[in-house]
C-alpha positions in Angstrom: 0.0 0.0 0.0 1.2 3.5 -0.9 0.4 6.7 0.5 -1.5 7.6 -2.0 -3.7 4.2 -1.5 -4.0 5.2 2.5 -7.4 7.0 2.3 -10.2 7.5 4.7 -13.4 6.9 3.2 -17.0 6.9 4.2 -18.7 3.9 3.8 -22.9 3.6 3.5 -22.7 2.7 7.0 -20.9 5.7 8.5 -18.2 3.5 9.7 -14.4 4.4 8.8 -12.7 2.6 5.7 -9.6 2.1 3.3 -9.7 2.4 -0.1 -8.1 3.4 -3.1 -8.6 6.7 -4.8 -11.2 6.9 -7.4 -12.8 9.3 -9.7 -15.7 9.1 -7.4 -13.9 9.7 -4.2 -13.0 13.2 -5.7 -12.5 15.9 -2.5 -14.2 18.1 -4.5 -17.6 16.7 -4.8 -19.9 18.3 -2.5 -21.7 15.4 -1.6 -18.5 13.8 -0.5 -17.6 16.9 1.8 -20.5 16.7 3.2 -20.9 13.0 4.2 -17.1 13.3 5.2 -18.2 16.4 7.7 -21.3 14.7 8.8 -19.1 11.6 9.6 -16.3 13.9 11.1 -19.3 15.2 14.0 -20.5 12.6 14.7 -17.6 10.1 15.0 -14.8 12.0 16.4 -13.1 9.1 17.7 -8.6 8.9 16.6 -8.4 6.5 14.0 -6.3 4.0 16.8 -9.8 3.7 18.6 -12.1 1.1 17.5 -15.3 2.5 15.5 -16.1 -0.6 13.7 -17.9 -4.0 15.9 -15.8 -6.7 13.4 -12.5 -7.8 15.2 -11.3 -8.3 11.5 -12.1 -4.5 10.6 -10.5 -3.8 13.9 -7.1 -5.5 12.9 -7.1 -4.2 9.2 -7.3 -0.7 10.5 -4.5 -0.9 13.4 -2.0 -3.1 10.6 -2.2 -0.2 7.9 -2.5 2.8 10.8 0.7 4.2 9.8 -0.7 6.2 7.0 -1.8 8.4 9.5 1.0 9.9 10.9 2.8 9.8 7.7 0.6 11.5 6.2 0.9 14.4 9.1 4.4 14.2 9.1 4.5 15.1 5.3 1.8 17.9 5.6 4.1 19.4 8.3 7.1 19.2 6.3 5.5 20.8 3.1 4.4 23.5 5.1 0.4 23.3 4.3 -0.4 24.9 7.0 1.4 27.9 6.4 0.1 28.0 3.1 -3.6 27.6 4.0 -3.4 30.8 6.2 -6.7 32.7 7.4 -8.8 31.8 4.5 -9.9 28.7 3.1 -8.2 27.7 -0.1 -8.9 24.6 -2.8 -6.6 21.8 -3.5 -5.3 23.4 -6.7 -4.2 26.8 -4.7 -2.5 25.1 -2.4 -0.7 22.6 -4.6 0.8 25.6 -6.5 2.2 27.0 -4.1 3.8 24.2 -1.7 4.9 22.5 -5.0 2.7 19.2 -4.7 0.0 17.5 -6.6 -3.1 18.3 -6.2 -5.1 15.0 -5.8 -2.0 13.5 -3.6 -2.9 16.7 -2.0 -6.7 16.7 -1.6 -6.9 13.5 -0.4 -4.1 13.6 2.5 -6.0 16.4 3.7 -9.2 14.1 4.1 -7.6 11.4 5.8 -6.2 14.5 8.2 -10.1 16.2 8.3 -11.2 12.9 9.8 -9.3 13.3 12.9 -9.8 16.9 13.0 -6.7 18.5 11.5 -8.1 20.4 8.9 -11.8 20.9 7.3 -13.1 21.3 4.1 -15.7 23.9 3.5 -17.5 24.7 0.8 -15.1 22.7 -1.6 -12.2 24.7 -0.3 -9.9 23.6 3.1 -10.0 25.7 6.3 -8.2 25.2 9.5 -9.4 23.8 12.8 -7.5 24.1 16.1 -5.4 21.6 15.6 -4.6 22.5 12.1 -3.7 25.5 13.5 -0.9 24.1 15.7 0.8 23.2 12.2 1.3 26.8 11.8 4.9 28.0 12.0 4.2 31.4 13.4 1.4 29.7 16.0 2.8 30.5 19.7 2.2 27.0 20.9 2.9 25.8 17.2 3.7 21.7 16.6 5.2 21.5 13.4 8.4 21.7 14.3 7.9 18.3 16.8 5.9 16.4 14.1 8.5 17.1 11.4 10.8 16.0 13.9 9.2 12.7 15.0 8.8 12.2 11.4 12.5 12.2 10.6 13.8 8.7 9.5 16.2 8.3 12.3 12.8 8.3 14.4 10.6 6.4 11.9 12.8 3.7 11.2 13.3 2.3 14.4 10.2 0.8 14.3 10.9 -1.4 11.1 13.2 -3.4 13.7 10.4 -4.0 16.1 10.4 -7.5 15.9 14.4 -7.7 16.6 13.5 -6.1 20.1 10.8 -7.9 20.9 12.7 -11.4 20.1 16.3 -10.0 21.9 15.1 -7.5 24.5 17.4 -5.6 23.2 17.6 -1.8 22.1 17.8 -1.6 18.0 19.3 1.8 18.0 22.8 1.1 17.1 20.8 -0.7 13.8 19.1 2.7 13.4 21.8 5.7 14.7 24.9 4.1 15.0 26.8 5.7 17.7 23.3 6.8 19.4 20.9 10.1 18.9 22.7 12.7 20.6 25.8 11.6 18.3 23.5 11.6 15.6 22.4 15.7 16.2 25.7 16.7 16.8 26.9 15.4 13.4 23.7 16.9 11.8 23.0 20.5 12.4 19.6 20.6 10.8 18.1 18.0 12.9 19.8 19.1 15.7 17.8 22.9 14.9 14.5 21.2 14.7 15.3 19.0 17.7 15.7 22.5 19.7 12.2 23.3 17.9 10.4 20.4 18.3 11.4 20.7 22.7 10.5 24.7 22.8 6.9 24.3 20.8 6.6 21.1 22.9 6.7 22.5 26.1 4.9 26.1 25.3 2.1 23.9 25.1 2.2 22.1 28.5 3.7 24.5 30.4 0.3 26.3 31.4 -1.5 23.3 32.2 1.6 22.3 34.4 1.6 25.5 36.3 -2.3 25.3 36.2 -2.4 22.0 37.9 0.5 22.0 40.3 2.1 24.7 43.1 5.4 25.4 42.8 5.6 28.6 45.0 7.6 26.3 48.2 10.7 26.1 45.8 12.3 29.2 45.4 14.7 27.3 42.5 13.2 24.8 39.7 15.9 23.6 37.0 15.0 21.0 34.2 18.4 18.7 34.6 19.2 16.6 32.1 
């Protein structure tokens, strides 16, 4: 399966589905946006919780489940979000100017509108909250962590899964040889978006932190390490 073939659908039963792209699963049909909105309210559910009563449905959807985040991790990358701005904008606007294809496009924003990043109105894309976070220039903004946890020395880890679950053992020499920190000091740019990914990280947990525990007994609090 390729990205491209990842797609959230809406089936006649409102439940989630995969399937491939077709001339009838075009993003700009209204009648698609509006079943894909109707099933967006009233199933707003992440696509890792179960939605569907068939154990088999249940272990398609968790074996090809890493279209998701791939499919965030590349929006992030490409800089959508910036793109998208205030106003809503079609497929073909934003395409242009983020250098992508349009239908790749269009339909990697659905699978996204489905868990609430992003939403189409009116045949053109709009943010949501969580969109927003995508936003370089957002104060509590996220794209520089999901670019980050979308970098291969991240990803790839996981393709040696079964290596750690048979040995017990850590894969990361297999992966970063020499370890991560060795890894950003050799490589400046992830190293940058490493720094990024910690500051937008913590800008937004901080106030719930200070919000839900009292720090005024210490009159010195260092983060060590």
């Amino acid at each position: 399966w390729s990205g491209q073939t990842f797609v959230r659908g809406i089936r006649d039963s409102g439940a989630p589905s995969l399937v491939s792209p077709t001339p009838a699963a075009d993003p700009h049909s209204s009648a698609l946006d509006d079943r894909t909105m109707v099933f967006h309210r009233r199933n707003r559910r992440s696509l890792y919780s179960s939605t569907m009563n068939d154990p088999a449905d249940d272990l398609l959807r968790i074996s090809m489940s890493h279209g998701l985040p791939r499919c965030l991790h590349a929006v992030a990358e490409l800089g959508i979000a910036d793109a998208l701005g205030e106003s809503p904008r079609n497929a073909e606007e934003l395409a242009r100017e983020t250098g992508t294809d349009a239908g790749a496009l269009a339909r990697t924003l659905r699978v996204l509108s489905a868990e609430g990043i992003f939403e189409v109105r009116d045949g053109a894309w709009g943010h949501t909250p969580a969109s927003r976070l995508l936003r370089s220039d957002h104060p509590q903004s996220m794209r520089s962590f999901v670019r980050m946890i979308g970098l291969p020395v991240y990803w790839r880890g996981f393709e040696y899964f079964a290596d750690a679950l048979r040995t017990g053992e850590s894969v990361q020499e297999k992966v970063v040889p020499g370890g991560y920190w060795k890894y950003l000091t050799e490589n400046p740019e992830a190293a940058r978006l490493f720094d990024e990914a910690m500051m937008g990280k913590a800008a937004g947990q901080i106030a719930g932190v200070l919000r839900s525990y009292d720090f005024s007994a210490f009159g010195t609090i260092a983060d060590i390490g």
